[in-house]
C-alpha positions as CSV (number, residue, x, y, z in Angstrom):
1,X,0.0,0.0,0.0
2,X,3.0,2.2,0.8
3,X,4.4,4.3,-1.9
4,X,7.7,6.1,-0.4
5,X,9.5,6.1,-4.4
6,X,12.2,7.1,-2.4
7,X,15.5,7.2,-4.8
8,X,19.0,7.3,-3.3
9,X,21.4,9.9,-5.2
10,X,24.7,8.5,-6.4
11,X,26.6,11.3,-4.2
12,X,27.9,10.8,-1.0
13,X,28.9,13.5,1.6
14,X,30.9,12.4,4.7
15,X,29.1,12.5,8.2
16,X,30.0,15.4,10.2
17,X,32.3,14.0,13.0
18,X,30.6,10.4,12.6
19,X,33.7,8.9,10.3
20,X,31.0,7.0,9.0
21,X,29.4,8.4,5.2
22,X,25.7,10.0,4.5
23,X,24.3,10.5,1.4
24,X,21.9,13.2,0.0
25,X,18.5,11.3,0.3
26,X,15.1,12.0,-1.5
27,X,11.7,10.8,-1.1
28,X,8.2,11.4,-2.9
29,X,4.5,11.6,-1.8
30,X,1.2,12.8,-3.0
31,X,-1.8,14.7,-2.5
32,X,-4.9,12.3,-0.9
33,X,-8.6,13.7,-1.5
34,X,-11.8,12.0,0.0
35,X,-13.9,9.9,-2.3
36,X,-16.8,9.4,0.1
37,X,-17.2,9.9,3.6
38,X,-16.6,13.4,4.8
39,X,-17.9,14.5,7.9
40,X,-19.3,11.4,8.4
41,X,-15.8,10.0,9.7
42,X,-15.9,11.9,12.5
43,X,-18.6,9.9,13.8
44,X,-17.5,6.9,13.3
45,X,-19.4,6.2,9.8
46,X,-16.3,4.6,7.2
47,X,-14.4,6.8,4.6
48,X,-12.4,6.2,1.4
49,X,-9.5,7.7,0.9
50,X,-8.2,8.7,-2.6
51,X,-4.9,8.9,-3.6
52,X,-4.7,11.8,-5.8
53,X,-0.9,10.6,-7.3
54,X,-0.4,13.2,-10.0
55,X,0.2,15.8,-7.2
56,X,3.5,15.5,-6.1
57,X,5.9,16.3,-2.9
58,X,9.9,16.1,-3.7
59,X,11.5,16.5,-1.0
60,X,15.7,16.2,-1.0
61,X,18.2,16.0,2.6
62,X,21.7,16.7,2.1
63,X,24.2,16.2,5.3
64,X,26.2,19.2,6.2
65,X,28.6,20.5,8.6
66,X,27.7,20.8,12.4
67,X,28.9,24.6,11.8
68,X,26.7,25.2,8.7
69,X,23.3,24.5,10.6
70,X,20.2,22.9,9.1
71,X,18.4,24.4,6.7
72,X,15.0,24.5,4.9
73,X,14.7,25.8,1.7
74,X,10.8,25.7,0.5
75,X,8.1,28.3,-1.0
76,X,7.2,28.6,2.6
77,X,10.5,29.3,4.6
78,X,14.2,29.5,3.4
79,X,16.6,29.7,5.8
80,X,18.0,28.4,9.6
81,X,15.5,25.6,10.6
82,X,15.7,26.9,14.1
83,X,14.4,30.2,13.1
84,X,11.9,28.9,11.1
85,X,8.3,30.4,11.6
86,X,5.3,28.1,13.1
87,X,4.3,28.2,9.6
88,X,6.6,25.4,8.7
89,X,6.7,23.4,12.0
90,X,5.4,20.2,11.1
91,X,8.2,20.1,8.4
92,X,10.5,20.6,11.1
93,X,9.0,18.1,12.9
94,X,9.4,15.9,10.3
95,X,13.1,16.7,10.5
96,X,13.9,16.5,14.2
97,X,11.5,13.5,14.9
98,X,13.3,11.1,12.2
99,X,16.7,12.4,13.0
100,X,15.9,11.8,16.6
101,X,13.8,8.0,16.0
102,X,17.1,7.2,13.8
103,X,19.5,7.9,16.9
104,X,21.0,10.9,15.5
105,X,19.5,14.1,16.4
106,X,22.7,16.6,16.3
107,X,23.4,15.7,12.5
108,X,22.7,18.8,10.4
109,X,21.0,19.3,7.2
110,X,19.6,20.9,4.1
111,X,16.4,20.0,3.3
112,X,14.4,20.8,-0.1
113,X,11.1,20.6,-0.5
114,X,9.3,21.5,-3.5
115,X,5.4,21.1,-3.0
116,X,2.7,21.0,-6.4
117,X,-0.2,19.8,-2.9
118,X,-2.0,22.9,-2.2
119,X,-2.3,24.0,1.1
120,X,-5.7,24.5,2.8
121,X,-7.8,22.5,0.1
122,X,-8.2,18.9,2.1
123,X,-5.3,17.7,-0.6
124,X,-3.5,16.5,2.7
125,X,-0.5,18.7,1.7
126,X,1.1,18.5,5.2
127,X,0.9,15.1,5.6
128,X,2.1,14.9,2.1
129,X,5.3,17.0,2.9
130,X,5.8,15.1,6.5
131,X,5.7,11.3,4.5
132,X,8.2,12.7,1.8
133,X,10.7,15.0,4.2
134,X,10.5,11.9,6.9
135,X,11.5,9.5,4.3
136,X,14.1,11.1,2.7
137,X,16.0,12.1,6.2
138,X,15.7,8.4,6.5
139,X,17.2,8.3,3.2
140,X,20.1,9.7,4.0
141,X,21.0,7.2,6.4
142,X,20.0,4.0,3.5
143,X,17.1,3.5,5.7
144,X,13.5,2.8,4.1
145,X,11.0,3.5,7.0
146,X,8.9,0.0,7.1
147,X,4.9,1.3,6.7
148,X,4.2,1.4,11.1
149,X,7.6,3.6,11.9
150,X,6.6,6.1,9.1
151,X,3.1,6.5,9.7
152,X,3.8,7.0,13.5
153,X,6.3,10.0,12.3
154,X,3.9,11.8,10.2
155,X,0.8,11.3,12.7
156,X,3.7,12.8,14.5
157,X,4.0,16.2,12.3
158,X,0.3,16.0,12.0
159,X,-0.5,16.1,16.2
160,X,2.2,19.5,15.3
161,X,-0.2,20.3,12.6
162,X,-3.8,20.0,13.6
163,X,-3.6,18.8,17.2
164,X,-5.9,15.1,16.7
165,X,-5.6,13.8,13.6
166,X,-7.5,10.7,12.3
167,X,-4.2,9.6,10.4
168,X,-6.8,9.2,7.4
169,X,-4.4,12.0,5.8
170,X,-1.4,10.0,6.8
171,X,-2.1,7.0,5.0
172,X,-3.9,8.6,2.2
173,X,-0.8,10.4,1.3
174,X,1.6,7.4,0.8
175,X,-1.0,4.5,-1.0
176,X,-0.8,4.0,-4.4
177,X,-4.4,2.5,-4.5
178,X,-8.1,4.1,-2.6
179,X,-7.4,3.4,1.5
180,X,-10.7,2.2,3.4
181,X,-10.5,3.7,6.8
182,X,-13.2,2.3,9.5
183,X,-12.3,2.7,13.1
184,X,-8.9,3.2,13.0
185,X,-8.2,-0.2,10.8
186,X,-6.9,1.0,7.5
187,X,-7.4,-1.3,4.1
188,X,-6.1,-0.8,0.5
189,X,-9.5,-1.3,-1.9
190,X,-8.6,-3.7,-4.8
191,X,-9.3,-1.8,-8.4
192,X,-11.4,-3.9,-10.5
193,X,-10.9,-1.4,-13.4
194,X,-8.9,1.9,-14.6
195,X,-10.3,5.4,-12.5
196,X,-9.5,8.5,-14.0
197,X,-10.5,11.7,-12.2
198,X,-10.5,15.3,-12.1
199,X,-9.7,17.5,-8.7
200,X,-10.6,21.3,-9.1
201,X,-10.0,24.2,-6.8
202,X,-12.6,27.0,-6.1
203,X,-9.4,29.0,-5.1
204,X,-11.2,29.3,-1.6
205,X,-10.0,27.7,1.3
206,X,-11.4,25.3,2.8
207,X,-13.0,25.9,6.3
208,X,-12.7,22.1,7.7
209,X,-13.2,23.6,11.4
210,X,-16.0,25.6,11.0
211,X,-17.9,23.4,8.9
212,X,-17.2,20.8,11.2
213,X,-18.7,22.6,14.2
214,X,-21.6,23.6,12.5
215,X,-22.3,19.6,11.4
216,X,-21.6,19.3,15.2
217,X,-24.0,22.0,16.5
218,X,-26.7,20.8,14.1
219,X,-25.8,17.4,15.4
220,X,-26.7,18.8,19.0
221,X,-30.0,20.1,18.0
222,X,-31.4,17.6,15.9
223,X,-29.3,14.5,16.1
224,X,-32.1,11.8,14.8
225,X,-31.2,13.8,11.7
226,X,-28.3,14.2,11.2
227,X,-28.0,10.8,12.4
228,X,-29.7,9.3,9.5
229,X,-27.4,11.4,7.1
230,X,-24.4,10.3,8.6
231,X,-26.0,6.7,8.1
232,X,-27.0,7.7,4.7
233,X,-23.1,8.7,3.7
234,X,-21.2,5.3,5.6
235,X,-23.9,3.4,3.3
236,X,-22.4,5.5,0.1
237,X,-19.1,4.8,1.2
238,X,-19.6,0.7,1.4
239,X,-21.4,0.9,-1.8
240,X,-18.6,3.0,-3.6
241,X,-16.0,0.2,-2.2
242,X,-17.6,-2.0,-4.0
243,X,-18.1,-0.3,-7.5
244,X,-14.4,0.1,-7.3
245,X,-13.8,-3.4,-6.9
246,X,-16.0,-4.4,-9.4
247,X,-14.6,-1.8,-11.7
248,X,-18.1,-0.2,-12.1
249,X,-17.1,4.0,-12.8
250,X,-21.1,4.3,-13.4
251,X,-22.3,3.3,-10.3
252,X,-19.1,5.2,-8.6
253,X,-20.2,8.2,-10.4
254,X,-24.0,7.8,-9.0
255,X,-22.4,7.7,-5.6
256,X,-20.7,10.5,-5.8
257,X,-23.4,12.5,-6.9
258,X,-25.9,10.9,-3.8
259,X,-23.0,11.7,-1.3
260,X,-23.1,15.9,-2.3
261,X,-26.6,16.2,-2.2
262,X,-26.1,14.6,1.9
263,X,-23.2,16.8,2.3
264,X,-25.4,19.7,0.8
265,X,-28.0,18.9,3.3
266,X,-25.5,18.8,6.2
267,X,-24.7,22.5,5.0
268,X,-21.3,22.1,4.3
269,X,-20.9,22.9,0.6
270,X,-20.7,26.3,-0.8
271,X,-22.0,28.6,-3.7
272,X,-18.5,27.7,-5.1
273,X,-18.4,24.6,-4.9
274,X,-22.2,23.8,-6.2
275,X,-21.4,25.8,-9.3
276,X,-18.2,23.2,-9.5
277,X,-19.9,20.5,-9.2
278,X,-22.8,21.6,-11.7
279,X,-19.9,22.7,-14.6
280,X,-18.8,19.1,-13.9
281,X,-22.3,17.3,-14.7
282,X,-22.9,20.1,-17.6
283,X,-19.4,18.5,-19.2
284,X,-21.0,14.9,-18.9
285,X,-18.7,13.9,-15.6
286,X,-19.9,10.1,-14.5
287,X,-20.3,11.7,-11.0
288,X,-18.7,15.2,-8.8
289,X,-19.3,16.2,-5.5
290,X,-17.1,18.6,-2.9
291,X,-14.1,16.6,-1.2
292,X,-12.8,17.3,2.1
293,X,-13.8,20.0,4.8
294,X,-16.3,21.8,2.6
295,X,-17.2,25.5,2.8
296,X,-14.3,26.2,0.1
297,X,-11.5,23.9,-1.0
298,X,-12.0,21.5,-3.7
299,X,-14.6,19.5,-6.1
300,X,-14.2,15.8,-7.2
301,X,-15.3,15.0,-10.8
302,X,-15.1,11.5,-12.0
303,X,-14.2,11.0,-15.9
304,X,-14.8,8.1,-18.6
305,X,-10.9,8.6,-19.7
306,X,-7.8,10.8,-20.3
307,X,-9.8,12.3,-23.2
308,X,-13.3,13.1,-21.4
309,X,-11.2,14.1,-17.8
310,X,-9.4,17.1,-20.7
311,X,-13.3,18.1,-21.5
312,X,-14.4,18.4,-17.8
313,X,-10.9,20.1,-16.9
314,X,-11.5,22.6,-18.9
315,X,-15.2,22.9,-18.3
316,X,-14.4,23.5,-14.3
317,X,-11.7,25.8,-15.3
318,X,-14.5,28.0,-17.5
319,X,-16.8,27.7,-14.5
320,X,-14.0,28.9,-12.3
321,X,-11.9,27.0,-10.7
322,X,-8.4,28.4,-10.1
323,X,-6.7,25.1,-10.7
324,X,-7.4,21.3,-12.0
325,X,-5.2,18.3,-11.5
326,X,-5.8,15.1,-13.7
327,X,-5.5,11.7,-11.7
328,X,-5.6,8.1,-13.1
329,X,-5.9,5.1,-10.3
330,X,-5.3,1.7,-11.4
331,X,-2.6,2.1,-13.5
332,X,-0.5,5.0,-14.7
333,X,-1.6,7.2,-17.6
């Protein structure tokens, strides 16, 4: 299920006062979006997980001198890691806490990240930079984290990141295939076909905390209700399991159309993201609904092929949205 496409560099750099020899390391990940199941996870009611794997983290660790310092060089923070802002803390987290779990927390080094996960769109783009930085500090070492230790690390930067996190984000970012997530067990779903989808961004940020309190207030008033909604979603998310085993992208798509009219009626979609989802459906998508937190952040569009996902791209991108990515599941485009 793990996909670290970590890839050692050919040059070596000698360890600072070790007598023993580093090399640069480098490690990928991915953006993760939610097929089915927001909202509904919090309450216990299952969730898959998409990987979205055309959305990539690099991220590059190069030892250096105990003098020189470590360093972060990213679109977020250049410079001294210890001066870097809260803004970047999980990535130094994700630093420290592997140097540290590796027995080696005084060696130094420059770390590169270069991010295409957008932050603040339920892409999982911290946990996406945590599960590549992680593994390539490991990387430098000739370690390859087995699937427990690295998970653990980047729940680690996540705690730093969002304070509880379900780890859905965390395993969503490093599978290569959708992740079923029920009650803390975790379960790659079997493809019975090629998926090829669309993600869009409204360009607004998501509000995953306020929408969440408002499903919870609403939860408070009228529970029997939202109850049954809640219910209504877990039962989408079993029946989308099994149209992507069977390899069924019709009966996917009808899911994913049932689950935003129950996240519409939890009030968690947006102006934006309706008018997303509607530019989708216009350009003949098999099924589109919001992903993630709601209230801003992204749409989900589901595509016949290559060809058709080109047609509803640029149909969200005349109805808006700010940015598309193309992702195949299954097997690589």
């Amino acid at each position: 299920m793990t996909n670290h496409d970590t890839d050692s560099t050919a040059d070596h750099a000698a360890t600072p006062g070790a007598g023993t020899t580093l090399r640069t390391g480098t490690a990928s990940s991915h953006g993760k979006t939610i097929l089915i199941g927001e909202h509904a996870v919090v309450y216990g009611v299952p969730a898959l997980v998409l990987p979205v794997l055309d959305v990539r983290v690099t991220a590059t660790a190069t030892p250096v001198a105990l003098d020189a310092g470590s360093r972060l060089e990213s679109t977020v923070h250049t410079g001294p890691l210890d001066t870097a802002p809260a803004a970047v803390l999980p990535t130094v987290t994700a630093v420290t806490a592997t140097l540290r779990h590796l027995g080696a927390p005084e060696q130094h080094l420059h770390v590169v990240v270069d991010s295409a996960v957008p932050t603040a769109r339920g892409m999982g783009s911290s946990a996406a930079v945590a599960a590549a930085v992680t593994a390539a500090v490991a990387d430098v070492f000739g370690r390859t984290l087995d699937v427990e230790e690295h998970h653990e690390l980047v729940q680690e930067c996540e705690r730093v990141a969002h304070g509880r996190p379900s780890g859905l984000d965390a395993r969503g970012v490093v599978a290569d295939v959708p992740v079923w997530f029920e009650d803390g067990v975790v379960e790659p779903v079997p493809l019975g076909a090629v998926f090829t989808f669309v993600v869009a961004d409204t360009g607004v940020p998501g509000h995953t905390r306020q929408a969440v309190a408002a499903v919870r207030a609403e939860h408070d008033r009228d529970p029997q209700a939202v109850d049954a909604v809640i219910a209504a979603i877990g039962d989408l998310a079993r029946r989308a399991r099994g149209t992507l085993v069977d390899g069924d992208a019709q009966a996917l798509g009808a899911t994913m159309d049932a689950a935003h009219e129950l996240l519409t009626a939890l009030d968690v979609s947006s102006a934006d993201l309706d008018r997303l989802v509607d530019a989708a459906r216009r350009a003949d998508a098999l099924g589109a609904k919001l992903t993630g937190g709601g209230r801003g952040g992204c749409v989900l569009a589901l595509a016949a092929d290559g060809e058709h996902a080109d047609r509803v791209a640029a149909a969200l991108r005349a109805a808006g949205a700010t940015e598309t990515w193309t992702t195949t599941i299954g097997a690589r485009a």
